[in-house]
N, C-alpha and C positions, 0 to 999 in steps of 0.2 A: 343525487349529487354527481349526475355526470353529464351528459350531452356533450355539449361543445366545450367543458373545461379543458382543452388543450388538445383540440383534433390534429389529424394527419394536414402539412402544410404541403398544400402543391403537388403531393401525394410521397412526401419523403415522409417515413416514419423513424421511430428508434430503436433498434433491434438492442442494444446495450442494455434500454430501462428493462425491455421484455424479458431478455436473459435475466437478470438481476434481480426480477420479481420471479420468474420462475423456481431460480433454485433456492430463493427464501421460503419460499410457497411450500418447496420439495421436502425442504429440515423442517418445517414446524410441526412438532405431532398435534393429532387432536384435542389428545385430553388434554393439550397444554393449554386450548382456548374453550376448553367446557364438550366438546364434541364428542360422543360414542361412534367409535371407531365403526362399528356394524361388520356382520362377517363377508357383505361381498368387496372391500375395500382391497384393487386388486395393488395399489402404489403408493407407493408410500408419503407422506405428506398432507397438506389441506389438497382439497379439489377447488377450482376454480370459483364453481360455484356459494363453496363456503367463505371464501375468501370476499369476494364480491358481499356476501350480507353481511359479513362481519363489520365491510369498509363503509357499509350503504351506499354500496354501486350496483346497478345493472351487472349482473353478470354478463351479457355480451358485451358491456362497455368494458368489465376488464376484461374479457377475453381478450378485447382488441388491441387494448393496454399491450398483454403479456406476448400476444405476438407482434409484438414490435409495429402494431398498424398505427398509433399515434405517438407525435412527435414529443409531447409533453401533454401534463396534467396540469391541474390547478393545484396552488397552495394546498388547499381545503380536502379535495383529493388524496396527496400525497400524504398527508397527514395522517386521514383514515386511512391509507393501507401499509403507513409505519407502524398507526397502532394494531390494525389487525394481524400483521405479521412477524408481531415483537420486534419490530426494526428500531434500535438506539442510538447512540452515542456515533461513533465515526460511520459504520454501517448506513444511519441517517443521513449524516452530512452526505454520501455518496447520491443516495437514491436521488435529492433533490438539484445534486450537483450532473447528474444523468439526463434529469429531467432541463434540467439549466433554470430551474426556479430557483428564486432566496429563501431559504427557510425562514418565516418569520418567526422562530423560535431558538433559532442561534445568530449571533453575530456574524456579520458580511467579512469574509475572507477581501482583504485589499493587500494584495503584494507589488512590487514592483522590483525589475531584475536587476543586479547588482552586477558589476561588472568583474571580470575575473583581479583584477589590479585592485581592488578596493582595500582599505587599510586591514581590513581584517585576517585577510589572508598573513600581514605579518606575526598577527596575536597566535597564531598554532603551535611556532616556540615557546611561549610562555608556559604550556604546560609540562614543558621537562620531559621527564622518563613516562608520563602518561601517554599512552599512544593517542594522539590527538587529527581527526581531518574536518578543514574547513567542506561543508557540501553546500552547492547552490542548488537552482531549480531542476528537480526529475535527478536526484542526488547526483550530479556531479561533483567531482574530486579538483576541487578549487587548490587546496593546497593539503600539505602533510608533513607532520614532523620527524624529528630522524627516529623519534619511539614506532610510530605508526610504521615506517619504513622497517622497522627489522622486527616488529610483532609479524607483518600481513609477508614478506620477503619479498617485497616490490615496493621499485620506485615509482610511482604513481606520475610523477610528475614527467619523467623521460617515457610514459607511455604514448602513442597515438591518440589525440584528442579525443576520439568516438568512443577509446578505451577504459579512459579517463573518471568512470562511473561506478561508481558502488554497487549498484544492481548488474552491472557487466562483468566487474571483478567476482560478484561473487557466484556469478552462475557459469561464468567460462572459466574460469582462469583457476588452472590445478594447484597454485599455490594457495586456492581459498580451500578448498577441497580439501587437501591435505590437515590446513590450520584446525578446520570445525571438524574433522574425521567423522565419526556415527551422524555427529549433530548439525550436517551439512545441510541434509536437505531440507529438516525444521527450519534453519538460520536464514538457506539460500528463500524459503515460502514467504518469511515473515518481510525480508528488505521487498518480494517481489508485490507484497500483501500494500506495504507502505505507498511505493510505486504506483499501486492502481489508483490509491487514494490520492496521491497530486495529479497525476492525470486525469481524474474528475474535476477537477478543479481546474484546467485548461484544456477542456474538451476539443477544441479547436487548435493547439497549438503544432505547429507541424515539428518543433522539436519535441515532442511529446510519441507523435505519432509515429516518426523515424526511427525514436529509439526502442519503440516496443514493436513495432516490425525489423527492426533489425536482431531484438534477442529472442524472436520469437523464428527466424531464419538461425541461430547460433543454437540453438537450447531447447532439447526437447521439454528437461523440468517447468522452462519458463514457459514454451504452450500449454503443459497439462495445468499450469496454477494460474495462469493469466485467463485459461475458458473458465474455474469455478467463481471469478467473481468474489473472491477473500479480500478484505480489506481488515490494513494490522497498524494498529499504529506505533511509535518507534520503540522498539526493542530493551525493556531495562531489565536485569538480573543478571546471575552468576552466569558464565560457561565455562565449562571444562574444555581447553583445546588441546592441541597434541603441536607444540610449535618443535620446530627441526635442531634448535639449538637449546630451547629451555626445556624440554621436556613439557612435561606434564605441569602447563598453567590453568589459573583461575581468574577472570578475567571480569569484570564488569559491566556490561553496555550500559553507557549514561548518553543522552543527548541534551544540549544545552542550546536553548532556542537564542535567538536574539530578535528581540521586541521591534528596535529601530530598522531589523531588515529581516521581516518573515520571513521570506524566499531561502534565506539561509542556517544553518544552524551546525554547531560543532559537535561532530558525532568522536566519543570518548571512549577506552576501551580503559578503567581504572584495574591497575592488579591488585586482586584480592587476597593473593598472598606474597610473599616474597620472592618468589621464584622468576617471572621477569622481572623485577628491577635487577635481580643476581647478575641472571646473563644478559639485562641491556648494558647496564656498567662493564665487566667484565669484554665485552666483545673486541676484538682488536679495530 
């Protein structure tokens, strides 16, 4: 099941699919797929070669795979070496969105971009004292409510447009740093986890690609988690922050999709107990 299922074009290959299989390749233990380790196994992970019989490929054709000497795979392909390497759920959607094939086992992702003025942007009020931000495509900071402004202690809106980003705020900007204290750099992996995963998804877009060369020039965090190839999807549960005026909050991550415009969605920060709404109320 390999030959020409999606060889090297013109001799450009894909060094992103090769990474991406490699360090899947790297976490899966043996015995997880039936394998006896044996005692000369000097690294850890499947070997190439296991990986290929599990998927029913030519070991050299994945070789060639993994180092990035082919541009893309077949469906059929891809398939077998999701299932050979436990690959699921968003982790999946990536690999075939790597490859730029359609998985025909989930639904075709169709978005189109919304424009920053769209009515939605007024709806962020409506949630009151819940800290509320409109984000569009590769989480832009569309709009913000005055909850959101005195949880995060930035006006997002009077920032520099480039600045204007979620993933930017949260990897540069000390007022993020300060908000998530211990639980920064978990917080700062998982928005940058999300990130990768749209960017699969418009492999080709140069706003895409501008702004992960630009926080990859800003943030050393964001190099070391953008080469492993984590992909997170949006964030829901408690955190504990350390805000400057409320103390010691509890906080919610919810995200709220909106169906009629994929591309965007209202990321929520609900309080868990009473302690922001105290001092949002309270604030002069």
């Amino acid at each position: 099941m390999d030959g020409d299922q999606g060889g090297s074009l013109n001799g450009r290959g894909n060094p992103d699919l090769g990474d991406f299989l490699r360090t899947r390749r790297a976490r899966l233990d043996p015995e997880q797929v039936g394998i006896t380790p044996g005692p000369r196994r000097r690294a850890e992970g499947l070997r190439r070669r296991e990986v290929a019989e599990l998927a029913g490929v030519s070991p050299d054709y994945y070789t060639r795979l993994e180092q990035g000497r082919h541009r893309t795979a077949s469906a059929a392909v891809l398939d077998a070496l999701a299932r050979a390497l436990r690959i699921s759920g968003e982790d999946r959607a990536y690999l075939y969105n790597l490859a730029q094939v359609v998985d025909p086992y989930l639904p075709e992702v169709i978005s189109e971009p919304v424009d920053a003025d769209h009515p939605l942007r007024g709806m962020v009020e409506n949630f009151g004292s819940t800290p509320a931000v409109l984000c569009g495509p590769f989480s832009e900071i569309l709009a913000a409510n005055d909850a959101a402004t005195f949880l995060w202690d930035t006006d997002f809106m009077v920032l520099p447009p480039e600045e204007r980003n979620s993933v930017h705020f949260m990897v540069t900007s000390p007022a993020a740093r300060a908000l998530y204290d211990d639980a920064w750099e978990q917080a700062a992996t998982e928005i940058i986890g999300r990130l990768r995963a749209e960017i699969a998804l418009r492999p080709h877009s140069s706003r895409g690609r501008a702004l992960v060369a630009r926080l990859e020039r800003q943030s050393e965090l964001f190099r070391a988690v953008w080469k492993r190839h984590d992909v997170a999807p949006c964030a829901q549960g408690v955190r504990t922050l350390r805000h400057r005026i409320a103390g010691t909050i509890r906080m919610r991550d919810e995200a709220l999709t909106i169906p009629a415009s994929p591309d965007h969605f209202f990321y929520l920060m609900v309080p868990a107990d009473g302690a922001f709404a105290s001092a949002f109320q309270a604030r002069g």
